[in-house]
N, C-alpha and C positions, 0 to 999 in steps of 0.2 A: 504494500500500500504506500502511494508517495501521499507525502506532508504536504499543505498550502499551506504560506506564509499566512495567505487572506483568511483564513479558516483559523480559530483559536482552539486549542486544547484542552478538552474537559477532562480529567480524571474519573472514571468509576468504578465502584466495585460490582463486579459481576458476582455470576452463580460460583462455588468452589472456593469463595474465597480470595480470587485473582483481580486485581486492578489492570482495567482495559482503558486503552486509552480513543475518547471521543473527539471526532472534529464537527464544531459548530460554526454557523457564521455569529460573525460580528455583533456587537449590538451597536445602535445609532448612540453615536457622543453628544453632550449639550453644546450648543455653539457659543462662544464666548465674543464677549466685548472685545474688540481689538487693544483698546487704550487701557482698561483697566482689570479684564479676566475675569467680568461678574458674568452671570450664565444669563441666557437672551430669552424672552419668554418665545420661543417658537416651538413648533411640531416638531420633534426630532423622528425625521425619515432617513432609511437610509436610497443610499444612490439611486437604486431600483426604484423604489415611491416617488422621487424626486424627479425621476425621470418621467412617471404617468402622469403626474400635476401639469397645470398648461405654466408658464415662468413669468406669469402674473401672480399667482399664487405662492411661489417660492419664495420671496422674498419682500419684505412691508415696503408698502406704499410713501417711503419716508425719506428726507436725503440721507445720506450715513448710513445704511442700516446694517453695516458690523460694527456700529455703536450702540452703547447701552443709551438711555433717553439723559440719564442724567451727563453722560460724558457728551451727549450731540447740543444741551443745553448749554455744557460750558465753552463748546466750542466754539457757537453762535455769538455768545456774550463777550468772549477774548476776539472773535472775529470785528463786532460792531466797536469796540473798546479801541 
């Protein structure tokens, strides 16, 4: 049996007492703020989901949106300043 890197590794115990080892996919990560790594309130899909959404939906309707609201507010105000 070949390893995927993309696949992670689950350990189990089977029948007889022997640990087998399982391969799972992935699970989706939270996506984080660029500027400060707080977690972004979105859906978290992976690639495959992301892909059947139409790319109005993927992403808010907002300027910055790999910003958190409170980092896109400070940006505006050092921008006007």
């Amino acid at each position: 049996m070949r390893s995927s890197k993309s696949l992670r590794k689950v350990k189990r115990k089977a029948s007889g007492g022997r640990t087998v080892l399982h391969l799972r996919k992935r699970k989706p990560h939270h996506i984080l703020c660029k500027n400060c790594g707080a977690k972004l309130n979105r859906a978290k899909l992976t690639s495959a989901e992301l892909k059947k959404i139409p790319k109005t939906k993927r992403r808010p309707q907002r300027p910055f949106p790999e910003l958190c609201s409170k980092c896109m507010r400070k940006y505006f105000k050092d921008k006007v300043r």
